[in-house]
C-alpha positions as CSV (number, residue, x, y, z in Angstrom):
1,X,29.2,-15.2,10.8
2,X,28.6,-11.3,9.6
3,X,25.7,-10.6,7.4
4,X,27.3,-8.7,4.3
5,X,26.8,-5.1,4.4
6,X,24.4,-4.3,2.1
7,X,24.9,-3.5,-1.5
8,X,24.8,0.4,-2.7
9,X,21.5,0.0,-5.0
10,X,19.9,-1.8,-1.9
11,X,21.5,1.4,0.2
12,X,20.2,3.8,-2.5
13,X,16.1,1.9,-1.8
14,X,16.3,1.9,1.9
15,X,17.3,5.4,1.8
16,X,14.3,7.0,-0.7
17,X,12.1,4.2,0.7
18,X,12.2,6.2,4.1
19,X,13.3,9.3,3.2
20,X,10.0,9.9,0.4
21,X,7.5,8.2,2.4
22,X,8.2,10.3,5.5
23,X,8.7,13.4,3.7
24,X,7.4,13.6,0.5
25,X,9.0,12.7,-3.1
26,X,9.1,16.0,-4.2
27,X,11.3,18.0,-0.9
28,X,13.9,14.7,-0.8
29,X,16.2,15.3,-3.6
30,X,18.6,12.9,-5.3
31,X,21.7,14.6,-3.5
32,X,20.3,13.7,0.0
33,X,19.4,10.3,-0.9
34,X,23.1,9.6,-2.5
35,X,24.4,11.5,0.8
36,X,22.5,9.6,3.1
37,X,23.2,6.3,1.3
38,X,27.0,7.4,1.2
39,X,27.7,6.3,-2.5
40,X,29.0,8.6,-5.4
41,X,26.6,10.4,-7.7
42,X,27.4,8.3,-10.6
43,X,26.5,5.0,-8.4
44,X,22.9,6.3,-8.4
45,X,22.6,6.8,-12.3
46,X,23.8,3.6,-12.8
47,X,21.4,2.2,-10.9
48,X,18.1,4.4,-11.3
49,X,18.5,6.2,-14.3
50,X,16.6,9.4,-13.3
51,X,14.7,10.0,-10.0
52,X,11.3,8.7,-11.7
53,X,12.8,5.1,-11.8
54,X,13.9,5.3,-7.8
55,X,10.3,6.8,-7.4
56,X,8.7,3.6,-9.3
57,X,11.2,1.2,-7.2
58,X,10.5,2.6,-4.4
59,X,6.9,2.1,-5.0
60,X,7.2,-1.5,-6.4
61,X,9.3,-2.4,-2.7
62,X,6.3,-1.0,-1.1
63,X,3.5,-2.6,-3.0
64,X,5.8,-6.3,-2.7
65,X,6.2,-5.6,1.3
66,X,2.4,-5.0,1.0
67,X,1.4,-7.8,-0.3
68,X,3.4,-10.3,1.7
69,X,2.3,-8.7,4.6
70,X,-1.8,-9.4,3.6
71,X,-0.5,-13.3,3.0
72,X,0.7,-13.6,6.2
73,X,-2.5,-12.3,7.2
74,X,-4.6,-14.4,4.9
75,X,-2.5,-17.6,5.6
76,X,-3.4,-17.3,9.6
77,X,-7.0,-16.9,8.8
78,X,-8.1,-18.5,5.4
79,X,-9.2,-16.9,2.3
80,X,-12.4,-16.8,1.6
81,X,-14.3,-15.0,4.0
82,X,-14.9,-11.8,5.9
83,X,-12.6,-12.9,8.5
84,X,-9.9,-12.8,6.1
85,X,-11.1,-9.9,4.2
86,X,-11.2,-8.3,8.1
87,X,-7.6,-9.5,8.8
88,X,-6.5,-6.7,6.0
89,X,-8.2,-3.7,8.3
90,X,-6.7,-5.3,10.9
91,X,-3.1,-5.0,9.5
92,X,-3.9,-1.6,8.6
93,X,-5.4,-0.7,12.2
94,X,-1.8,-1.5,13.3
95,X,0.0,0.5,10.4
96,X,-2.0,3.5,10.9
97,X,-1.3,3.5,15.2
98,X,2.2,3.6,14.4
99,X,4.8,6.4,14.4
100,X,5.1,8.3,11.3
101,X,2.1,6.9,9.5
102,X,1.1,9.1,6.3
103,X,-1.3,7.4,4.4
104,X,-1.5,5.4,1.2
105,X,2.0,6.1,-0.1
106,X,0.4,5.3,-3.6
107,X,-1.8,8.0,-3.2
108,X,0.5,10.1,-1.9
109,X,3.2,9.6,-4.9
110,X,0.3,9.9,-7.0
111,X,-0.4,13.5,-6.4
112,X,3.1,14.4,-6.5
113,X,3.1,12.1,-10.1
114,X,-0.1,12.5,-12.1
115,X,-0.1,11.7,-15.7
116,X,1.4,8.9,-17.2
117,X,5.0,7.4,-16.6
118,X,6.6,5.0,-14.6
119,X,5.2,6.3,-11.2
120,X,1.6,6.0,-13.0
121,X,2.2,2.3,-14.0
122,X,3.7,1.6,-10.5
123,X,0.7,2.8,-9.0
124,X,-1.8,1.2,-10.8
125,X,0.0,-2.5,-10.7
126,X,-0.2,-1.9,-7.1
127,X,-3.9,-1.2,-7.4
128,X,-4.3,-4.5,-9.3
129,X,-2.5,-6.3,-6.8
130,X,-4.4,-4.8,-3.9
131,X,-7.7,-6.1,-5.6
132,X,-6.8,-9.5,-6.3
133,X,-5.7,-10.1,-2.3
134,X,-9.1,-8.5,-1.6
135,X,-10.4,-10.9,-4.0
136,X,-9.0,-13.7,-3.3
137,X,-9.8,-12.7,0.8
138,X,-12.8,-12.4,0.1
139,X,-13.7,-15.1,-2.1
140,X,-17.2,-15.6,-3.4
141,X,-18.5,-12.8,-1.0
142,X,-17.1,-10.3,-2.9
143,X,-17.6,-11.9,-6.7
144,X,-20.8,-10.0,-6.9
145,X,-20.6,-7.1,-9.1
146,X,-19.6,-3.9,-7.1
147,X,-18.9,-5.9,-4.0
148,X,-14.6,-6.1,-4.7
149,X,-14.8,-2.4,-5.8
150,X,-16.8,-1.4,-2.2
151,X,-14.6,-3.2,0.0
152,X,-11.6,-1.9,-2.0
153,X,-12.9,1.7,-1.4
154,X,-13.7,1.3,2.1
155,X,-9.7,0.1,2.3
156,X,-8.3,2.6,0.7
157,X,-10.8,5.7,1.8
158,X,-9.8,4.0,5.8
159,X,-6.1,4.4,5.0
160,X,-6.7,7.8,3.9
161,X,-9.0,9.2,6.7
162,X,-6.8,7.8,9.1
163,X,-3.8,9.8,8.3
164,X,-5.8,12.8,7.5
165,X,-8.2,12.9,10.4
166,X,-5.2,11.7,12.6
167,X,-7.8,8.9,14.1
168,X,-6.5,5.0,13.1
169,X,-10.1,4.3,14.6
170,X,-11.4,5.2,11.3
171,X,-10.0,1.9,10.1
172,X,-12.4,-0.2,12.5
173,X,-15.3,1.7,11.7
174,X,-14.3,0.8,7.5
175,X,-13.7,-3.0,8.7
176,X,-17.4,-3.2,10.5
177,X,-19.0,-1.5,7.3
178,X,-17.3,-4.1,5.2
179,X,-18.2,-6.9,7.6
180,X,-22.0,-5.7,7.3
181,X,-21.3,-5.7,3.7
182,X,-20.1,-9.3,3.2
183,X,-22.7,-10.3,5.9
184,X,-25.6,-9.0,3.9
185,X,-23.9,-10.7,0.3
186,X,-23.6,-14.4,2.7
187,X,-27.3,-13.5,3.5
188,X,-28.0,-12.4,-0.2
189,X,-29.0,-8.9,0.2
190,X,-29.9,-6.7,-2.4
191,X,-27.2,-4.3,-3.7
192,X,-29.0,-0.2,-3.7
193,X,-30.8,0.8,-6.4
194,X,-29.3,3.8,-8.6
């Protein structure tokens, strides 16, 4: 049995999805995308109303992908500790050694989108859910105050560097720092003074 083709709103996503994580939001236009999806102008209006609202779905299939990837990777190795909470690097080690990796695209559309918007509140429930995967990774290692917020940081700094510095070894070097940092909260360390 053939799979039906797919729709031309799903067309329209796949389309932007690639085309403005690979090359930016701001060089792909709304002509290219409707050329490269081959449906009529008027489809994509009726479906994304201006090119802020394919921006923001774009960004919501993104953060969704996102998140079932980490419970994949949390239901292989159980929340609640810094194996799970290292089983996120991990899936980023393997994102970041792969062909056309450019970052955080959440950062990314961010500096091509600041203020507030659609984009902005995109963005920002994405940042929510990234924090409650971490937190629910992490468990009671990271309930301590600043603990979620550091290994959130070293995430997200990881996935930056690593495109930046063109070196996905970055990534291991975050996951050992937030290893030691969960290691030292099992072992009740003291947090650094200010």
């Amino acid at each position: 049995m053939a799979t039906a083709a797919p729709s031309p709103k799903a067309r329209l996503l796949d389309v932007a999805c690639r085309l403005f994580y690979a090359e930016g939001i701001h060089a792909v236009g709304v002509d290219r995308v409707i050329a490269e999806a081959s449906v009529a102008k008027a489809t994509l209006y009726v479906h994304f109303p201006g090119k802020a609202d394919l921006v923001s779905a774009y960004l919501a299939r993104r953060s969704h992908e996102w998140v079932a990837g980490a419970e994949r990777q949390l239901a292989a190795h159980g929340p609640g500790t810094a194996e799970a909470v290292a089983s996120l690097f991990e899936m980023l080690y393997d994102e970041s050694r792969g062909t056309g990796f450019r970052g955080c695209p959440f950062i990314n559309a961010a500096a091509e989108f600041p203020g507030p918007g659609p984009v902005a509140d995109e963005i920002s429930a994405h940042r929510h859910r990234v924090r409650s995967v971490f937190a629910s990774a992490g468990g009671a290692l990271v309930a301590p105050p600043g603990v979620l917020d550091a290994v959130v940081v070293l995430y997200g700094g990881a996935m930056s560097a690593a495109h930046l510095d063109g070196d996905p070894e970055v990534v291991l070097h975050a996951a050992a720092a937030a290893r030691r940092l969960l290691d030292g909260e099992r072992a009740g360390a003291r947090p650094l003074a200010r």
